[in-house]
C-alpha positions as CSV (number, residue, x, y, z in Angstrom):
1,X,4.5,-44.0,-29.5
2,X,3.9,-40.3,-30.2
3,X,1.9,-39.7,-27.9
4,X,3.5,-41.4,-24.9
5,X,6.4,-39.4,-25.3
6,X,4.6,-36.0,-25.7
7,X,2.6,-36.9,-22.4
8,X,6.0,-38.2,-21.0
9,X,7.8,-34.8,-22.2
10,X,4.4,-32.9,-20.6
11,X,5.0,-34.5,-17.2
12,X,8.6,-34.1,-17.3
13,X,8.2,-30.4,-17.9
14,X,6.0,-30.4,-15.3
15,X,7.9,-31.4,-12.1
16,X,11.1,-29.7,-14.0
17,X,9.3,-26.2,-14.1
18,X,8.3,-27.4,-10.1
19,X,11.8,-28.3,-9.2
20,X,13.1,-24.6,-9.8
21,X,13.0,-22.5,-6.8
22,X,12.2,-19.1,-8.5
23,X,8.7,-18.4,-7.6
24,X,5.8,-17.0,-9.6
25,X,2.4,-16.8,-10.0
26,X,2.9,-20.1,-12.0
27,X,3.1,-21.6,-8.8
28,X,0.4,-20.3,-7.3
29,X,-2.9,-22.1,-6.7
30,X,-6.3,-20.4,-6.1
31,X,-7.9,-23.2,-3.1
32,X,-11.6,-23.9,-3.5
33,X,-11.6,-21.6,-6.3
34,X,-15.5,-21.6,-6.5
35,X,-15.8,-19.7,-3.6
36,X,-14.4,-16.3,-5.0
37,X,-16.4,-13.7,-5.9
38,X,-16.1,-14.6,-9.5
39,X,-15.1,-17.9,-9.9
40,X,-11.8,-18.5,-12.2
41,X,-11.3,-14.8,-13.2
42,X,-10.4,-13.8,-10.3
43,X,-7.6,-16.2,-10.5
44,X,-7.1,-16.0,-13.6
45,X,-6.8,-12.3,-13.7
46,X,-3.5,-13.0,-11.7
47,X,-2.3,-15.4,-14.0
48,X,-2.1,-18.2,-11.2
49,X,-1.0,-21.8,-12.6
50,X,-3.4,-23.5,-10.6
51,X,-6.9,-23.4,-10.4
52,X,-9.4,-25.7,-8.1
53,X,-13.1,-26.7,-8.4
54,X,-14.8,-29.1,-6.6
55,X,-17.3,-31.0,-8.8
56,X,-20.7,-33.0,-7.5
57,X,-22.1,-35.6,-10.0
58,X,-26.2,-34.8,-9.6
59,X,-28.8,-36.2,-12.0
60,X,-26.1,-36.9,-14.7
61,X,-24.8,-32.8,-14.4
62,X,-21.4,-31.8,-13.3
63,X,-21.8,-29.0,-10.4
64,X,-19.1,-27.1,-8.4
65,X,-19.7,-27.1,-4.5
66,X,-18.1,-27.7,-1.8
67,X,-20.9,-30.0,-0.1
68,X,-23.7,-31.2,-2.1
69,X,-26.3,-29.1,0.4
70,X,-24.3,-26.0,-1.4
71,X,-25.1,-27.3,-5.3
72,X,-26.9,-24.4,-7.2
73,X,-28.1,-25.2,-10.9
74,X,-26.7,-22.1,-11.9
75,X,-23.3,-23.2,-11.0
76,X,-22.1,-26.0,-13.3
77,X,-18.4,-26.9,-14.2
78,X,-19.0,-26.4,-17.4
79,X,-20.1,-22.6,-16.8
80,X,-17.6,-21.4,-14.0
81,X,-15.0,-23.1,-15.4
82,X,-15.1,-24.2,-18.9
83,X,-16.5,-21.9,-20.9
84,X,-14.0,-19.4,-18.9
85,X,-11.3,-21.2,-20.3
86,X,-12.4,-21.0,-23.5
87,X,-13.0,-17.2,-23.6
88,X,-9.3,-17.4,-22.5
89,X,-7.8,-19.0,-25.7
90,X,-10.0,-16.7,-27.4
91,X,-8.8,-13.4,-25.8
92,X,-4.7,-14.5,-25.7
93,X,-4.0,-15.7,-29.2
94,X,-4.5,-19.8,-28.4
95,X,-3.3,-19.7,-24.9
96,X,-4.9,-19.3,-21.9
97,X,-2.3,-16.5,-20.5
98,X,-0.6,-14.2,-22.9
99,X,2.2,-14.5,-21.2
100,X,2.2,-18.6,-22.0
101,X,2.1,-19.1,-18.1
102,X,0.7,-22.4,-17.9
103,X,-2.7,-22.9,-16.7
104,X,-3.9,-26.3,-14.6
105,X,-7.4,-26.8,-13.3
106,X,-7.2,-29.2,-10.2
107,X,-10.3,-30.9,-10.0
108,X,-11.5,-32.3,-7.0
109,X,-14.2,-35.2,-7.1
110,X,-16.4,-35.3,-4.2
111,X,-18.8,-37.7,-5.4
112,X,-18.9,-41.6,-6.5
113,X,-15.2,-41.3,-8.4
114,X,-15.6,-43.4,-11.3
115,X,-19.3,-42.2,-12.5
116,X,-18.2,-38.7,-12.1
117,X,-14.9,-39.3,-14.0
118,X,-16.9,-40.7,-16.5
119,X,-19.0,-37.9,-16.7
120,X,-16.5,-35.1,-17.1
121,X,-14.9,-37.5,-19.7
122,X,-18.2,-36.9,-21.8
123,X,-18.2,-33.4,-20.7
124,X,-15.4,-32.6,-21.9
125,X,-15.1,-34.4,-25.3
126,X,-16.4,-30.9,-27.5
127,X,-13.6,-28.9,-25.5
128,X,-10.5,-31.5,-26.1
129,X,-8.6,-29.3,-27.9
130,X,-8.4,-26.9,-25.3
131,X,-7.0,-29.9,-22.6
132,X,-5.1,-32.2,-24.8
133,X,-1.2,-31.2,-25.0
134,X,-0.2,-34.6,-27.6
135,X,-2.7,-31.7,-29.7
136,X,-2.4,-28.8,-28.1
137,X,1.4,-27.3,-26.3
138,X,-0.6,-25.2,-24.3
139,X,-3.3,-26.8,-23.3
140,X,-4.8,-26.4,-19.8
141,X,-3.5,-29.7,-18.0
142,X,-6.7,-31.5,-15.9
143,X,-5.1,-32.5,-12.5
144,X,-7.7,-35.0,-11.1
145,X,-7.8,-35.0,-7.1
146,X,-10.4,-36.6,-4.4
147,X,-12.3,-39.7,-5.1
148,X,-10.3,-40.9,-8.0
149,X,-10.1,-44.3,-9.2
150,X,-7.1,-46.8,-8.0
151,X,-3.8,-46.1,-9.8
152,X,-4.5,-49.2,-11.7
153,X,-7.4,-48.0,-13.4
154,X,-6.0,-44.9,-14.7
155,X,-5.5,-46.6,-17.8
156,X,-9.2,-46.1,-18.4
157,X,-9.4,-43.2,-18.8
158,X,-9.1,-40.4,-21.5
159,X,-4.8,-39.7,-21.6
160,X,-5.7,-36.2,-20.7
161,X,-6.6,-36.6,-17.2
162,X,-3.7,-36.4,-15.0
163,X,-3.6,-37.0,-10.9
164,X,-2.5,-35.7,-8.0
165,X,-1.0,-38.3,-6.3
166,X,0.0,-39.0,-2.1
167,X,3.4,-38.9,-0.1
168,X,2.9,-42.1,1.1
169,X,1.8,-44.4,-2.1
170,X,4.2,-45.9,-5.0
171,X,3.3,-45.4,-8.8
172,X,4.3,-48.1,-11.1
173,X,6.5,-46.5,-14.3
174,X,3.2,-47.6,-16.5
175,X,1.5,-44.6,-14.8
176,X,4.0,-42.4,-12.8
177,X,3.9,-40.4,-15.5
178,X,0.6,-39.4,-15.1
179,X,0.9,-38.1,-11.5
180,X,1.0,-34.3,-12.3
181,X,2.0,-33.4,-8.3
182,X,1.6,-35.0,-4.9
183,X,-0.1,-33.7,-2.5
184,X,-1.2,-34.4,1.4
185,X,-2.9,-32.4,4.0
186,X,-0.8,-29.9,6.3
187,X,-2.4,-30.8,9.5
188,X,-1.0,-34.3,9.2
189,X,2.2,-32.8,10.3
190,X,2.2,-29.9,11.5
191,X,-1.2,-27.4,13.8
192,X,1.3,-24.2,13.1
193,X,-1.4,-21.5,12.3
194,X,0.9,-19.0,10.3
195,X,2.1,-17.1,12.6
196,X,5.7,-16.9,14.2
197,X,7.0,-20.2,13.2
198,X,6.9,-24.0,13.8
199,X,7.7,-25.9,16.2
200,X,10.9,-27.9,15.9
201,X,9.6,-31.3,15.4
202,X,6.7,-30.3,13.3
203,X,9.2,-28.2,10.8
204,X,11.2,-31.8,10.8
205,X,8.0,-33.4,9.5
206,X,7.4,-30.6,6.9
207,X,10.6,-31.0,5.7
208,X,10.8,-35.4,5.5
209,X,8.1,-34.8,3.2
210,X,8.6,-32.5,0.7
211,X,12.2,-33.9,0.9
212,X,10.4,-37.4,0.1
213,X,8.2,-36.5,-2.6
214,X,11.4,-34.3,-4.1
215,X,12.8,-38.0,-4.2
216,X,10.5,-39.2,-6.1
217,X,10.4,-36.8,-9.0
218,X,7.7,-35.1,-7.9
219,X,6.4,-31.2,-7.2
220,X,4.7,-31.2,-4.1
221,X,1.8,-29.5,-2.5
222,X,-0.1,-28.9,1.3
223,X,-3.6,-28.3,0.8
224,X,-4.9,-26.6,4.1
225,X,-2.1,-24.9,5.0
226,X,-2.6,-21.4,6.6
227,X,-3.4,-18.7,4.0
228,X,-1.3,-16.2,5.6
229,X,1.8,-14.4,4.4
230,X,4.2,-16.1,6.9
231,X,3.1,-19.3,5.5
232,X,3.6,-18.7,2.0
233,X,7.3,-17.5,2.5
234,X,7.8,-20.2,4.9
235,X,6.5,-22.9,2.3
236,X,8.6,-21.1,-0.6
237,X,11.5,-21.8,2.0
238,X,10.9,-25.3,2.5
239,X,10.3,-26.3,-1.0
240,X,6.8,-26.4,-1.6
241,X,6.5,-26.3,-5.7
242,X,2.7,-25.4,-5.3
243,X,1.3,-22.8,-2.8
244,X,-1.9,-22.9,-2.1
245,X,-4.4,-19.5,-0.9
246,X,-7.7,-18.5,0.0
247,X,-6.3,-15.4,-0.8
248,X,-5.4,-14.8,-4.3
249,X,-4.1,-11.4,-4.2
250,X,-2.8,-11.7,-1.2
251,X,-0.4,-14.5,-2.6
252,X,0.1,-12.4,-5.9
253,X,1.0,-9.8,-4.1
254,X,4.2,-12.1,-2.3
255,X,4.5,-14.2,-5.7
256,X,4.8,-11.0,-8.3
257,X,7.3,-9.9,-6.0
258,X,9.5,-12.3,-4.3
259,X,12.6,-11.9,-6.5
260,X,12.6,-8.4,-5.1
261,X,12.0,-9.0,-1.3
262,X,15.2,-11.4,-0.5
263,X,18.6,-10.2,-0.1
264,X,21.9,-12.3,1.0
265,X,25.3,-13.0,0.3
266,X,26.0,-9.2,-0.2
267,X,29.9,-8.3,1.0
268,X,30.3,-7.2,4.7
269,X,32.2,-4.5,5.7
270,X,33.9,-4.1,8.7
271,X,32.7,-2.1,11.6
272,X,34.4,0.7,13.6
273,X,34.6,0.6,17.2
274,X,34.3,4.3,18.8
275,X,36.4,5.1,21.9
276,X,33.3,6.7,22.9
277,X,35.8,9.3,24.4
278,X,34.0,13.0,23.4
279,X,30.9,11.2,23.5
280,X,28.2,13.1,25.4
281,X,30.3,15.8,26.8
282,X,29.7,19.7,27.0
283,X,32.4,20.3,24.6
284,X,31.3,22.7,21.6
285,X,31.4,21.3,18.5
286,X,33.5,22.8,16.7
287,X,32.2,20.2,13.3
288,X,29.0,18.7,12.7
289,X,28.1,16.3,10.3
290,X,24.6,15.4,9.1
291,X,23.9,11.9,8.0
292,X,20.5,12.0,6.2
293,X,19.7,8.4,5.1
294,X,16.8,8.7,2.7
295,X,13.6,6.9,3.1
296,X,15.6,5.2,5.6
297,X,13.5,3.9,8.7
298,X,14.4,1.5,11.6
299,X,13.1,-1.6,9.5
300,X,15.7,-0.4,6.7
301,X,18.8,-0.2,9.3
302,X,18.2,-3.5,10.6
303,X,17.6,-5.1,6.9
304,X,21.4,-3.4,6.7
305,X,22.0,-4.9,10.3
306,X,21.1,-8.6,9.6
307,X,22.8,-8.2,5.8
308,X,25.9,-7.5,7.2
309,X,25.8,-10.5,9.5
310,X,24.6,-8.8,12.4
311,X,26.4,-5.0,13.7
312,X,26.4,-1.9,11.9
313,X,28.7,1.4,12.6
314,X,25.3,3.0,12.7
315,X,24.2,0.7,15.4
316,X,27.6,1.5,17.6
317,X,26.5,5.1,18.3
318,X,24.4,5.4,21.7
319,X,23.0,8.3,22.0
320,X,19.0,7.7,20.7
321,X,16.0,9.8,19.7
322,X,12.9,9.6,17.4
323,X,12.0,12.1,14.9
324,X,8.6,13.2,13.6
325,X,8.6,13.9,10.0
326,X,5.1,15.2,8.8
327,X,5.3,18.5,7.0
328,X,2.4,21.3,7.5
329,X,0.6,19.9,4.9
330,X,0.7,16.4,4.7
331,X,0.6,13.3,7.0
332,X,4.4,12.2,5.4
333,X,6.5,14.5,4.2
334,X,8.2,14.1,0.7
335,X,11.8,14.7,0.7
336,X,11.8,18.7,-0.2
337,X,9.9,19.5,3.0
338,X,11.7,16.7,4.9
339,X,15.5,18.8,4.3
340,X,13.8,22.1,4.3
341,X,13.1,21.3,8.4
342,X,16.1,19.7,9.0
343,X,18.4,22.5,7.1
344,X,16.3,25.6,8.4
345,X,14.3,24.6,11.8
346,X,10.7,25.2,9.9
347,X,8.1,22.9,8.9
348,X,6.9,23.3,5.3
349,X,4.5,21.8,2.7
350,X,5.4,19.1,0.4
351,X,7.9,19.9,-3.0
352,X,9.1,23.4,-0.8
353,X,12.7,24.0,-0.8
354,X,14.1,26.5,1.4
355,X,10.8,27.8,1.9
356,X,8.4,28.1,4.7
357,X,4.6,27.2,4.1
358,X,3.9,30.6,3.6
359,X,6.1,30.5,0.5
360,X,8.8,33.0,1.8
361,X,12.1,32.5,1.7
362,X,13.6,31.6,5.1
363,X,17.8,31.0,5.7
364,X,19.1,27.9,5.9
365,X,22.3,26.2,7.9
366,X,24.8,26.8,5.6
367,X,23.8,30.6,5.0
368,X,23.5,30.8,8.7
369,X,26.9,29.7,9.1
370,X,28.9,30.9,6.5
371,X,28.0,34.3,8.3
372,X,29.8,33.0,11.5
373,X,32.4,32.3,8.8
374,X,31.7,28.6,9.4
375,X,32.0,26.5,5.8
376,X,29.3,23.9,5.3
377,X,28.9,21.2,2.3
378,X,26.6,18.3,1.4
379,X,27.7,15.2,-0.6
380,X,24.8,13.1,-2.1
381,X,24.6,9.6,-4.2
382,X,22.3,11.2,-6.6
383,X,21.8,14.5,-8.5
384,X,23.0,17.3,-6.6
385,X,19.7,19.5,-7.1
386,X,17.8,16.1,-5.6
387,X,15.2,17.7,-2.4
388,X,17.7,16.5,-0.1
389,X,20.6,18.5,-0.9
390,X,18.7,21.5,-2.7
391,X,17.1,21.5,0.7
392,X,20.7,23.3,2.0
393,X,21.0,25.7,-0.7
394,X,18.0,26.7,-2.6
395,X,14.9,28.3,-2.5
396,X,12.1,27.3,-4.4
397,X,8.4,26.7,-4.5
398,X,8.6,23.6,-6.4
399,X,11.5,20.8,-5.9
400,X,11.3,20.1,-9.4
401,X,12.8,23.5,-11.0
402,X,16.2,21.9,-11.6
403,X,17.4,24.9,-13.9
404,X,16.5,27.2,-10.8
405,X,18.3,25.1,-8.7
406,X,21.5,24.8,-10.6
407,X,21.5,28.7,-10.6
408,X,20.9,28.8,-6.9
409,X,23.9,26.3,-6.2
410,X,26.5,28.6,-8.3
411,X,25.1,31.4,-6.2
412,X,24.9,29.6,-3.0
413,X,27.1,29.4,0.4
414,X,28.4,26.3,0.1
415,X,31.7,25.6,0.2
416,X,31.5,22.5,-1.1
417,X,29.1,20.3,-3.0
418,X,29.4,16.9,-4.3
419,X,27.0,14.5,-6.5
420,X,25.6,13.3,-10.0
421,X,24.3,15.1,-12.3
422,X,26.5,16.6,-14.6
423,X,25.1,16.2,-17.6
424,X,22.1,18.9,-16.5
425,X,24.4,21.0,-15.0
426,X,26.0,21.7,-18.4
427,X,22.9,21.9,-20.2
428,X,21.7,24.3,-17.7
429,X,24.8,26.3,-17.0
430,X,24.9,28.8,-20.0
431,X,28.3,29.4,-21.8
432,X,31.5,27.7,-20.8
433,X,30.8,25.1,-17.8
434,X,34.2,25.8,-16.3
435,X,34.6,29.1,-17.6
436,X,30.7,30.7,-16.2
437,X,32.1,28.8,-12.7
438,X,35.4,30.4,-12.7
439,X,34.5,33.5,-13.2
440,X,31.9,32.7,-9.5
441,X,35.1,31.9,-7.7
442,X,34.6,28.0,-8.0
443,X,36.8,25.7,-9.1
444,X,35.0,22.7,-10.6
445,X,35.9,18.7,-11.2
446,X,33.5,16.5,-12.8
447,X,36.0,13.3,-11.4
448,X,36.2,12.3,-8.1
449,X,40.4,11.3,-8.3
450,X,41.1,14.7,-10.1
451,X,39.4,16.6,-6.9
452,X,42.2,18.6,-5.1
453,X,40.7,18.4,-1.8
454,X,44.8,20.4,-0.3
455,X,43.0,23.5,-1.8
456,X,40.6,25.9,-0.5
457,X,38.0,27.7,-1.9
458,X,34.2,27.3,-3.2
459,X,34.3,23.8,-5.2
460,X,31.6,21.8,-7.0
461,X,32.2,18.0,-8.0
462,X,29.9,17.0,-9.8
463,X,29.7,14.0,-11.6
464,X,27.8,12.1,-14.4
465,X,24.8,10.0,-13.4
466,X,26.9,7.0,-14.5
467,X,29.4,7.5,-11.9
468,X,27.2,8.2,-9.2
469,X,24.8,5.2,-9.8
470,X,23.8,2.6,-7.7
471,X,25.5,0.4,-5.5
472,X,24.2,-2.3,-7.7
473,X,25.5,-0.6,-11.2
474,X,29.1,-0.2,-9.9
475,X,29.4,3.0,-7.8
476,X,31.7,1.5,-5.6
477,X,33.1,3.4,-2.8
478,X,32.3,7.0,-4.0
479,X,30.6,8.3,-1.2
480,X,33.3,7.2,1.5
481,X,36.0,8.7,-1.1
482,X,34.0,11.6,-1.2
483,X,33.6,11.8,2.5
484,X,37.2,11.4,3.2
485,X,38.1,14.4,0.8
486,X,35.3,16.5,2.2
487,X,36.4,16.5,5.4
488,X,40.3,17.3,4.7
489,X,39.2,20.4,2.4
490,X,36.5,21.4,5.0
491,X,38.8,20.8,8.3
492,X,41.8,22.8,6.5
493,X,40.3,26.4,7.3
494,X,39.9,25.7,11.0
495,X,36.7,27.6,11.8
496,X,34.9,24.5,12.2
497,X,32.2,23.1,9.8
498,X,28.8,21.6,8.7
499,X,29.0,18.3,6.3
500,X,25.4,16.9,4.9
501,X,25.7,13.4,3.6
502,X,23.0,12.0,2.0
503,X,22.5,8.4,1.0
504,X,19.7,9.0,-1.1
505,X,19.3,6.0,-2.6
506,X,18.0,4.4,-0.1
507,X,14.8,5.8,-0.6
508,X,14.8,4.4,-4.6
509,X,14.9,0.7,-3.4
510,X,11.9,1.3,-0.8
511,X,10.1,3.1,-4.0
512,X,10.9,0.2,-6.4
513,X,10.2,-2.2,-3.2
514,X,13.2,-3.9,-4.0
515,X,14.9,-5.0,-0.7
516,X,18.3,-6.5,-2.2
517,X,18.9,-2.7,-3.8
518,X,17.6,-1.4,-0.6
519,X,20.1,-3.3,1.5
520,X,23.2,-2.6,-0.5
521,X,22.8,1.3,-0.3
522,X,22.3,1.0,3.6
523,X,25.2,-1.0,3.7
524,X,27.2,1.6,1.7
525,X,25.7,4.5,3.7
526,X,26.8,2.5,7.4
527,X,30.1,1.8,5.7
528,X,30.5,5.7,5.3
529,X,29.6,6.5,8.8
530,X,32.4,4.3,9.9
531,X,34.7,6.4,8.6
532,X,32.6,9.8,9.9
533,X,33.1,8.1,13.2
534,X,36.8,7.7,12.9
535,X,37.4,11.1,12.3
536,X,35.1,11.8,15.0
537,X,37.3,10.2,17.6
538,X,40.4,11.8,16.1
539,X,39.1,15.2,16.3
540,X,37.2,14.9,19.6
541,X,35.1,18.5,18.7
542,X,33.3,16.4,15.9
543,X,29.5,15.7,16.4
544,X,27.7,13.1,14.1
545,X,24.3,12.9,13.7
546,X,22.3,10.3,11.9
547,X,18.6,10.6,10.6
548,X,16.3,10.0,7.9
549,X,13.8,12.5,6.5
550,X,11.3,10.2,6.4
551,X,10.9,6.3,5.9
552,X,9.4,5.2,2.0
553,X,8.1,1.5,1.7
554,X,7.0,0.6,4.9
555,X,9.3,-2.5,5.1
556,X,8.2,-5.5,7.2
557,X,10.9,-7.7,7.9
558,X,9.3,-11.3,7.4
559,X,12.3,-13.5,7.9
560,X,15.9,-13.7,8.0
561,X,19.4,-15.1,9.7
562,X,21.7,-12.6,11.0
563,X,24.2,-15.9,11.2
564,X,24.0,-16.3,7.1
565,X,23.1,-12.6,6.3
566,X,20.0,-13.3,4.5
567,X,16.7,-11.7,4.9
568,X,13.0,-11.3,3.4
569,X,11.1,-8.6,3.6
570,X,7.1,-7.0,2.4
571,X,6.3,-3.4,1.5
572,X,3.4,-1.7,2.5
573,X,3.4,1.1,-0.6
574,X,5.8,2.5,-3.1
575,X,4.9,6.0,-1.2
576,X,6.7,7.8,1.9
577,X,5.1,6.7,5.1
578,X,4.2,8.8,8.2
579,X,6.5,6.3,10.3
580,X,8.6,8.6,12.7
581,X,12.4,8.0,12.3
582,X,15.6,7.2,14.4
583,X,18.1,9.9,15.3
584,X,21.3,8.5,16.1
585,X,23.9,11.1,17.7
586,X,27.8,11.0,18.5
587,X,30.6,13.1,20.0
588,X,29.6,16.5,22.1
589,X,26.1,17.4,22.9
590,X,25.5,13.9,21.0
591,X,22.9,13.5,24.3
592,X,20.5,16.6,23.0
593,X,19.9,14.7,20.2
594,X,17.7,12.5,22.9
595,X,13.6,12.3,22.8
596,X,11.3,12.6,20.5
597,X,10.3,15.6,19.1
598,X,9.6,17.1,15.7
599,X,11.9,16.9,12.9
600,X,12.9,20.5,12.5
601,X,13.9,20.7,16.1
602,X,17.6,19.1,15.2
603,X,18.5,22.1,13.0
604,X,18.3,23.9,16.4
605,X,20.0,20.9,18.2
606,X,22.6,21.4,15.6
607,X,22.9,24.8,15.9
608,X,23.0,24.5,20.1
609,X,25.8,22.2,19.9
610,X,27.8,24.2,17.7
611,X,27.0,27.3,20.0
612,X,25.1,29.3,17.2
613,X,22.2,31.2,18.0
614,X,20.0,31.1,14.7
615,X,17.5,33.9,16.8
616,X,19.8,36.6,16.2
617,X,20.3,36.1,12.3
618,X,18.0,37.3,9.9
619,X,17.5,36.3,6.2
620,X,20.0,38.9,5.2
621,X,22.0,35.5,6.2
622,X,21.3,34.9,2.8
């Protein structure tokens, strides 16, 4: 009786664990196996739940082939797959992951079924213990496939075999417990290859039977269906509890990371609709703002697009152009030499701030204009010495020379600067925070509500790291509370002015390759430029520009629904990419911003528009 309900509880854990529709390598499953490179390790290496081997029964020895013209004495089950499993429990402490993934070999029979079952019986009598779970919780379960005996027979046989059973036949209750998964072959319902998606009557098919086998308390399983990435998310979709690969890594590669590459159900915001009525013209812009969305490429905006159930504010803007982002030394450009183009019209290397690649010090927009008496100020969703917004104050050979930097911003022409970072600031700062700041003519707030925006003068907010967070850790509405201040502070004086805004992180979900962190800071970013573009109309001498200094991840959307505001997606790297970016321009001269050109030409776009002629200054700008 002890045993029947320990093999009962091991095929109940079995379709309960299949049931769940969180995906891991667990339910992965490495198809003809003994045709890797290295049999089983590769596999295993990955920690996939499911490993195959096709076994031939040849003058009384168990081989692994797939035809029996392939059979090679050197390639027994007992060496490619048993003795493997054995150094396994040796190396993980009695399990054959350390992690306590389970591990199932699916053996296929090709020859005469009940000889050869009777053979791997014998075989594996000196290795029960490693294959028994009424002995063993974590033993390896043997899922018997191919030429096995009649349900009725199964009874026979050793209590450690289990089967893989078929859609279409019924399992008395003396043995359903024994059927470890069902599984049929693809191309009895459906000839999709992988690609794009299948046809309507097929993916009805696909669905009846998984949805069947579901019924009957089973986990289900296609063998031949395409090893392609498409596939694999499409089968995760539908239901499939086992995928199957002639890939491994390229299913570990989905599998390790499919709780980070879906994103849905986030909150929509509404979407401004411009009256388009300064759009384009001749007018001089009196203000420009600068939306730099980092690591943000097309892919990223339309990941924010189909999230928020299909329009964006960023998407309502017409005038289009594409920006090439490689710096002077390097294919992509990091952040530091990405703003150092777009905030002083030269190309750089890599980590320079403010610099060009000669390492001289050249002036950027907001020393430029403050000598036309024209304010400028950046607000970010990180640090405020992050590249991006050092990029419009400092001057540095290296991006990462914070202390520098914070000296640089005290000293700096900003009128106004806004982000994280506070608790460096005061480390750095020597003396009195406030006090070393008042006596540079700034007034300070380290809170957002506390900022008088009514009153003019230099002012730095900045804020602690745990205010300006993520999205996902609570930020909340920051950057369009900052953006709303900004402009009534910068506005009052009258001369015009230059606003960077930054939604820099962005660029951390494409790092971490995590789409749903990704989505909700482009979402926040687009809500922001909503309200840019409201003010723009208002105003009518208001330009808005939106870019990217460069694009990090290289997101491929796989698949989605605009309708329900889901969406997968796949990343290339965890790097920046050379992928040129969007420009997206509004309001006067908004049509300059046109083309494709190099990244550092919009400083002088920026500079046209507001009728500034950056020839005629000189670094004593500075």
């Amino acid at each position: 009786m002890k045993k029947i309900l320990l093999l009962c509880s091991a095929w109940l854990s079995v379709n309960t664990y299949a049931q769940t529709k969180t995906y891991t390598l667990a339910n992965a499953h490495s198809h003809n196996d003994y045709e890797r490179q290295t049999p089983f390790y590769q596999a295993a290496a990955l920690q996939f739940g499911y490993i195959e081997a096709d076994i031939h029964l040849k003058d009384g020895e168990l081989y692994v082939a797939h035809d029996s013209r392939d059979i090679k004495t050197s390639r027994t089950f007992k060496t490619l797959y048993l003795e493997p499993v054995v150094r396994q429990f040796a190396l993980n402490d009695g399990k054959a992951y350390a992690g306590g993934t389970p591990l199932r070999l699916l053996i296929d029979i090709k020859t005469d079924g009940v000889p050869t079952l009777q053979a791997l019986q014998t075989l594996l009598l000196p290795y029960r213990q490693y294959f028994d779970p009424s002995v063993n919780p974590n033993a390896v379960q043997v899922i018997l496939s191919g030429n096995i005996p009649p349900a009725g027979a199964w009874g026979d046989f050793d209590k450690l075999f289990y089967f893989d059973g078929r859609p279409d036949s019924s399992y008395p209750a003396a043995v359903k417990q024994r059927v470890a998964l069902v599984s049929t072959d693809f191309h009895l319902y459906s000839k999709w290859n992988g690609k794009g998606t299948f046809l309507p009557a097929e993916l009805e098919k696909v669905k009846d039977v998984i949805s069947k086998v579901h019924q009957q308390g089973f986990p289900f399983r296609f063998w031949g269906a395409p090893s392609a990435k498409t596939c694999y998310y499409k089968l995760m979709d539908l239901g499939a509890d086992v995928i199957g690969t002639d890939y491994p890594e390229d299913l570990a590669d989905v599998l390790h990371n499919t709780a980070r590459t879906r994103t849905g159900n986030l909150p929509v915001h509404p979407v401004y609709t411009p009256t388009y009525a300064s759009d384009a013209t001749r007018v001089k812009s009196k203000n420009v703002i600068l939306f730099i969305g980092d690591g943000t490429g097309l892919a990223e905006m339309f990941a924010g697009y189909t999230a928020n159930k299909g329009d964006l504010n960023l998407f309502r803007m017409r005038q289009l152009g594409l920006s090439k982002t490689a710096s002077t030394d390097n294919y992509h450009t990091d952040s530091a030499a990405g703003a150092t183009a777009l905030s002083s019209g030269s190309k750089t290397n890599n980590r320079e701030i403010g610099m060009d690649n000669t390492y001289h010090s050249i002036p950027v927009l907001p020393e430029i204009l403050a000598a036309k008496g024209i304010p400028s100020g950046v607000i970010v969703t990180e640090e405020i010495t992050g590249a991006t917004p050092a990029g419009f104050y400092g001057h540095t050979a290296d991006r990462d020379n914070t202390q520098v930097l914070h000296q640089q911003l005290i000293n700096s022409k900003l009128q106004l600067a806004v982000g994280g970072g506070k608790e460096d600031f005061a480390r750095d700062v020597k003396g009195d925070l406030r006090q070393t700041l008042a006596q540079s003519g700034i007034r300070f707030y380290d809170d957002l509500t506390a900022w008088d925006a009514a009153t003019q003068g230099r002012t730095l907010v900045i804020l602690s790291d745990k205010t300006v967070t993520s999205m996902r850790d609570g930020r909340g509405s920051y950057l369009k509370d900052a953006l709303k201040k900004a402009l009534q502070q910068l506005n009052a004086s009258g001369k015009g002015f230059f606003l960077m805004v930054e939604g820099s992180r962005i660029d951390h979900g494409g790092h971490h390759n995590d789409l749903d962190y990704l989505v909700r800071e482009m979402l926040d970013f687009d809500d922001t430029i909503g309200e840019a573009l409201r003010f723009a109309d208002k105003d009518k001498q208001t330009t808005i520009v939106v870019t990217a200094d460069h694009e990090t991840g290289g997101l491929a959307l796989m698949d989605g629904s605009i309708a329900d505001g889901t969406l997968r997606g796949h990343f290339a790297t965890n790097d920046h990419t050379g992928i040129p970016v969007m420009v997206f321009a509004y309001g006067p001269n908004s049509q300059e911003f046109q083309g494709v050109y190099e990244n550092n030409e919009i400083f002088k776009k920026i500079l046209t528009a507001m009728g500034v002629h950056a020839k005629a200054l000189s670094s004593k700008a500075r």
